[in-house]
matplotlib code that plots the C-alpha trace (Angstrom):
import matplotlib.pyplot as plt

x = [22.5, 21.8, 18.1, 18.6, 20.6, 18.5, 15.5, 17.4, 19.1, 15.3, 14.5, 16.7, 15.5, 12.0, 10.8, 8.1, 8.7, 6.2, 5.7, 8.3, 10.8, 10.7, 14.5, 15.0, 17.7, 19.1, 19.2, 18.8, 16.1, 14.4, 14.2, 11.1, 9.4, 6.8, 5.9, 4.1, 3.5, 4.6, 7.5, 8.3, 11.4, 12.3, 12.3, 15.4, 17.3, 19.2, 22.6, 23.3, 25.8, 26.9, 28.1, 25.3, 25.8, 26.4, 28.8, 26.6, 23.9, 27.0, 28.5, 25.2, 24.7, 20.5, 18.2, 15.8, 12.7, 10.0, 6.7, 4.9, 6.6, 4.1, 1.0, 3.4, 3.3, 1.4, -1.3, -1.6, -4.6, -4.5, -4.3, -1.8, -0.2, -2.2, 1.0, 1.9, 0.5, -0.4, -2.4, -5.9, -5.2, -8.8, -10.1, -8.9, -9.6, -6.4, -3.8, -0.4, -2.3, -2.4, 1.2, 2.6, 0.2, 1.6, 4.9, 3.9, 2.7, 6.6, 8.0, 5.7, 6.9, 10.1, 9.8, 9.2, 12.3, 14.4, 15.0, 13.5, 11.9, 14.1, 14.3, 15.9, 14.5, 16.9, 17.5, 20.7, 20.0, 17.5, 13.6, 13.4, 10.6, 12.2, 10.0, 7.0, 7.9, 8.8, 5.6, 3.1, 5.0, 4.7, 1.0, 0.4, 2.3, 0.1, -3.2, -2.5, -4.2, -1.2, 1.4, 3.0, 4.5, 7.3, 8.0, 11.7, 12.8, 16.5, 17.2, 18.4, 19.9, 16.5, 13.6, 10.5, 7.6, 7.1, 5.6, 3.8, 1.7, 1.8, 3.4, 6.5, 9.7, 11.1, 11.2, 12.7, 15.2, 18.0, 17.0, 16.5, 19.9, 21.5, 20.0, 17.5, 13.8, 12.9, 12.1, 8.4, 8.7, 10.8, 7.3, 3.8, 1.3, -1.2, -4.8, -6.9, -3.3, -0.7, 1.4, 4.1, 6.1, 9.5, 10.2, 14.1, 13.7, 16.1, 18.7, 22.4, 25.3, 27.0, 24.2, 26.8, 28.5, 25.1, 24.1, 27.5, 26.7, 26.5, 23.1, 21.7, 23.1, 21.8, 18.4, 18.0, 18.9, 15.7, 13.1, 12.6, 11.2, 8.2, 7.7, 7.0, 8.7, 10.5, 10.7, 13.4, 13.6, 17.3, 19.2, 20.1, 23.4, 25.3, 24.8, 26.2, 27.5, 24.3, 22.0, 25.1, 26.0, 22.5, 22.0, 24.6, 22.2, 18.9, 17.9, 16.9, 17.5, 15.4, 16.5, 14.1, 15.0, 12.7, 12.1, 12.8, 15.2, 17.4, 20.8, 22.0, 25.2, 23.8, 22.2, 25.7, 27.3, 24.5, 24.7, 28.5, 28.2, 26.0, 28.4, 25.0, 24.9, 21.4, 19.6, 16.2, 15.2, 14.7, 11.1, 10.8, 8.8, 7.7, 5.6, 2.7, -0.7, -2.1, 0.7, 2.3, -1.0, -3.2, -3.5, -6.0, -8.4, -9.4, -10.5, -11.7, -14.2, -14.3, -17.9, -17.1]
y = [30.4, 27.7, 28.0, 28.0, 25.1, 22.5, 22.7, 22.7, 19.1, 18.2, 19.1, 17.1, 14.1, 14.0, 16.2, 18.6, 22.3, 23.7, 27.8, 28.6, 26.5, 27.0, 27.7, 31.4, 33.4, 36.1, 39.1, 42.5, 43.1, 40.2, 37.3, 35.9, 32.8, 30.4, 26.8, 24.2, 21.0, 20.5, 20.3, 20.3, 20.3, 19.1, 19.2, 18.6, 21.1, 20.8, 23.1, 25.1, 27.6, 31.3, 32.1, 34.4, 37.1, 40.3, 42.9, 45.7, 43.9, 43.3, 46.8, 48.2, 51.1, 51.1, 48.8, 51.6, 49.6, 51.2, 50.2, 51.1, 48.0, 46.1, 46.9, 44.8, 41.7, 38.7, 37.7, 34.3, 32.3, 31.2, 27.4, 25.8, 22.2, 19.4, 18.6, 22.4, 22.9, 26.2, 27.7, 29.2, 32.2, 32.9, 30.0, 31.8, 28.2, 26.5, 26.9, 27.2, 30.1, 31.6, 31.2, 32.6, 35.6, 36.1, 36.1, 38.1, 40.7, 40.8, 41.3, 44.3, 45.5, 44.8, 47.2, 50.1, 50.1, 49.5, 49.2, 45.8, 44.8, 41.9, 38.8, 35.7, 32.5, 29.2, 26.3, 24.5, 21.6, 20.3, 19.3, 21.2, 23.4, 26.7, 26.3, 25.7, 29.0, 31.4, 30.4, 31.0, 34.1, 35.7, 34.5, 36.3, 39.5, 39.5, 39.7, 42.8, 45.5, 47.8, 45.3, 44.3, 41.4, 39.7, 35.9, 34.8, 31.4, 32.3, 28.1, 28.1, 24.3, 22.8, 25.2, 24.8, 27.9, 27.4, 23.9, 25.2, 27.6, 25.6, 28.5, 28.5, 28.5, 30.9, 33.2, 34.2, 35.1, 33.5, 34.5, 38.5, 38.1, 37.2, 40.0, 37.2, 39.6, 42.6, 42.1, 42.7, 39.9, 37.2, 38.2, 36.7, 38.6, 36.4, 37.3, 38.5, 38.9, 41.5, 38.5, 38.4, 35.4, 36.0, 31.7, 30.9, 30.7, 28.9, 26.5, 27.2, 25.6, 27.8, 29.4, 31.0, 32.7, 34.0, 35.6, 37.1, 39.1, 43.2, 42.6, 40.9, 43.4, 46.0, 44.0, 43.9, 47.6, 48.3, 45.5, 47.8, 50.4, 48.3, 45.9, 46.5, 42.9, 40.5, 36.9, 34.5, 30.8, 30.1, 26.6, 24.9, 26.9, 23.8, 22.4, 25.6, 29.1, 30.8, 31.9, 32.8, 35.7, 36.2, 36.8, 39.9, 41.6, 41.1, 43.6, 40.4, 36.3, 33.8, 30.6, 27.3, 24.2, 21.0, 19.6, 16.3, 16.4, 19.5, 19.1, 21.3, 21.0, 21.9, 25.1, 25.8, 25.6, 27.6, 30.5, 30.4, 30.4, 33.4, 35.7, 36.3, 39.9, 39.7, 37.0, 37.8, 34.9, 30.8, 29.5, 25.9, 23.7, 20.7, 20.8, 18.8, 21.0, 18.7, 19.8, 23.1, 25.5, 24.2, 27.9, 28.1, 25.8, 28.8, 30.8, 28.2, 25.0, 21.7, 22.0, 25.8]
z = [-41.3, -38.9, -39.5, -43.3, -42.8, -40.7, -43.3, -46.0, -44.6, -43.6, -47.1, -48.4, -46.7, -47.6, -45.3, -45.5, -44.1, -42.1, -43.0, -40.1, -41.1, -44.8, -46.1, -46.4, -47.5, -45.3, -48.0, -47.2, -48.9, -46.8, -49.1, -51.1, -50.7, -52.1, -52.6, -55.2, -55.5, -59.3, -60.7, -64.8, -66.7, -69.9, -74.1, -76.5, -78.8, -81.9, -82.7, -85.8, -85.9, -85.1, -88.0, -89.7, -86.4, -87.8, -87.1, -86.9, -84.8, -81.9, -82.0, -81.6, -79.0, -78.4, -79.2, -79.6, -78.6, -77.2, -75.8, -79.6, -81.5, -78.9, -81.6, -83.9, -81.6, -83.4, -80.9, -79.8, -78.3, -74.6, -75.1, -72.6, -73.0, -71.0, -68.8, -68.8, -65.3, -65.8, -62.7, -63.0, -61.2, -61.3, -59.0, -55.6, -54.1, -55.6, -52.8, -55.3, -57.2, -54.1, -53.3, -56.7, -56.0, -52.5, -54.6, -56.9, -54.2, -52.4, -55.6, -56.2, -52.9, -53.7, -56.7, -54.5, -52.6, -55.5, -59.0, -59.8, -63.3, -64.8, -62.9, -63.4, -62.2, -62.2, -59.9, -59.0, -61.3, -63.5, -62.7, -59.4, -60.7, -62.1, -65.5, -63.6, -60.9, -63.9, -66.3, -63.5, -61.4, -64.9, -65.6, -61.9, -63.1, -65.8, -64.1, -62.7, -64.8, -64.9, -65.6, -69.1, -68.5, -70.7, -70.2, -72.0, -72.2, -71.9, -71.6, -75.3, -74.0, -73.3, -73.9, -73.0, -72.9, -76.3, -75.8, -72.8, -75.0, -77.8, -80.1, -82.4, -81.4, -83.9, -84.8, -81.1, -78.6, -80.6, -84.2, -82.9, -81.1, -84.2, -86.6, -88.5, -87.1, -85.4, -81.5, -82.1, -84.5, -81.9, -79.7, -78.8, -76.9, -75.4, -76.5, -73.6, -71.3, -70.6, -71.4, -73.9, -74.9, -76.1, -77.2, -77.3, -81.2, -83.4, -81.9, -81.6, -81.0, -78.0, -76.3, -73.9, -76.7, -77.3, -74.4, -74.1, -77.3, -76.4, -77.7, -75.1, -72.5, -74.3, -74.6, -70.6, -70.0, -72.2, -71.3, -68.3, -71.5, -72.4, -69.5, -65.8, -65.5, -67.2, -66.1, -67.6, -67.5, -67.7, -67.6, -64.1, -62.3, -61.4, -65.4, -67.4, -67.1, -68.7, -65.7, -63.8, -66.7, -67.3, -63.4, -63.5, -66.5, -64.4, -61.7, -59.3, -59.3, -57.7, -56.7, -56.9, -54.8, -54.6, -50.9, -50.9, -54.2, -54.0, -51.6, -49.2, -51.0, -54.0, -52.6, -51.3, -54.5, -56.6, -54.1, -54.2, -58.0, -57.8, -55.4, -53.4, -55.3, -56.3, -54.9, -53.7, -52.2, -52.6, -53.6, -52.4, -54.7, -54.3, -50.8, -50.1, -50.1, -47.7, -45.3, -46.1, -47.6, -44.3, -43.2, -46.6, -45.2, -42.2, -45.3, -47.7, -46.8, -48.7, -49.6, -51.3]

ax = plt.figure().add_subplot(projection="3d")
ax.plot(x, y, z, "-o")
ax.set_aspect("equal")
plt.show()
């Protein structure tokens, strides 16, 4: 832990972590890392209440979904915000593209050892980058051939994917939870992608009370059905209980810290909060390209 320690304290000075020093987490399986320069976090919600939740929708014992509802999914175009920072995977020259795909390739290793297909992503507190790490880990899922890939903003507090894409809200996450569509109809698939979009939908009041619906266990014990991975944005750990239950549904949780912004006593506390069961590793956001993706530049001239 000492290791973990000192960058973490350099981290949280300013400091830029070379490769070796980068804050890792000693898991068994070994933990997973990566690193960008951007960081995004923000968008408002209004509440309305609980109270059209059906009885028959919570008592439920399947879901029955299957991977032939997809052909249901409303197709979407590929149009991303301005200030979504969404990477373009397919310029191999940008150096955080290359990170999320090294990411990308540990989880798929990952998979092979053990049963890993939903995955948190959350961050001790807010604007340290866990928006910006879920969005484009899944956008590097997708390019895989083989991979269906489901992106769900679980961050009913403050969502954000739908503004990303530029796509509806709702119908989503919250409206299917509650009985008010079908799951096919709470998705997008992304035209040309094995991307789907499940958007947080229509606000709530108690988003916690939510999530602890039976339906939403239920939902994460099939995902695995019609997706080779799910990835789900989910509100800071130190702010609300939310990514904490949803971390004990998901197969994996990833942890996203911000050098120069996120504490060491912060980390502390967001690991404690997590019991350590699951965590697969701590992606540290936030690093200069100039400094930290130098090892690109043996591969990569300035004039290509």
């Amino acid at each position: 832990m000492s290791r973990v320690h000192d960058a973490l304290k350099r981290a949280e000075m300013g400091g830029v972590l070379p490769p070796e020093e980068q804050p890792v987490l000693p898991a068994d399986p070994p933990p997973i890392m990566a690193a960008a320069g951007i960081h995004l976090d923000s968008d408002g919600v209004n509440g309305m209440g609980l109270s059209h939740v059906s009885a028959s929708t919570s008592t439920a014992t399947r879901l029955n979904l299957s991977p032939a509802m997809l052909s249901e999914v409303q197709i979407v175009a590929f149009t991303p915000a301005p200030e979504s920072h969404l990477l373009d995977l397919n310029n191999s020259h940008e150096t955080p593209a290359e990170e999320f795909r090294t990411l990308r390739t540990r989880l798929n290793h990952l998979q092979t050892l053990q049963p890993l297909h939903t995955i948190v992503v959350t961050s001790p507190s807010p604007a340290e980058g866990k928006t910006f790490s879920a969005v484009n880990l899944a956008l590097a899922q997708s390019h895989l051939a083989e991979s269906s890939v489901l992106l769900g903003d679980f961050d009913l507090r403050r969502p954000i994917v739908h503004s990303l894409f530029q796509i509806e809200r709702a119908p989503g996450l919250s409206d299917f939870l509650t009985g008010q569509c079908s799951f096919a109809q709470a998705l997008r698939k992304v035209e040309s992608m094995n991307l789907y979009l499940l958007p947080a939908g229509t606000a709530v009041k108690n988003p916690l009370e939510l999530l602890n619906m039976r339906q939403s266990r239920l939902l994460f014990e099939e995902l695995p059905r019609m997706f080779n991975w799910a990835v789900f944005d989910t509100p800071p750990l130190l702010f609300s209980a939310d990514a904490n239950l949803l971390a004990t549904m998901a197969d994996g949780t990833i942890l996203v810290v911000k050098i120069g912004s996120t504490t060491f006593d912060n980390v502390t506390r967001a690991m404690q909060s997590l019991c350590e069961n699951n965590v697969l590793g701590i992606v540290a956001n936030g690093a200069r390209a100039s400094e930290l993706y130098s090892k690109y530049t043996y591969y990569y001239s300035k004039a290509e």
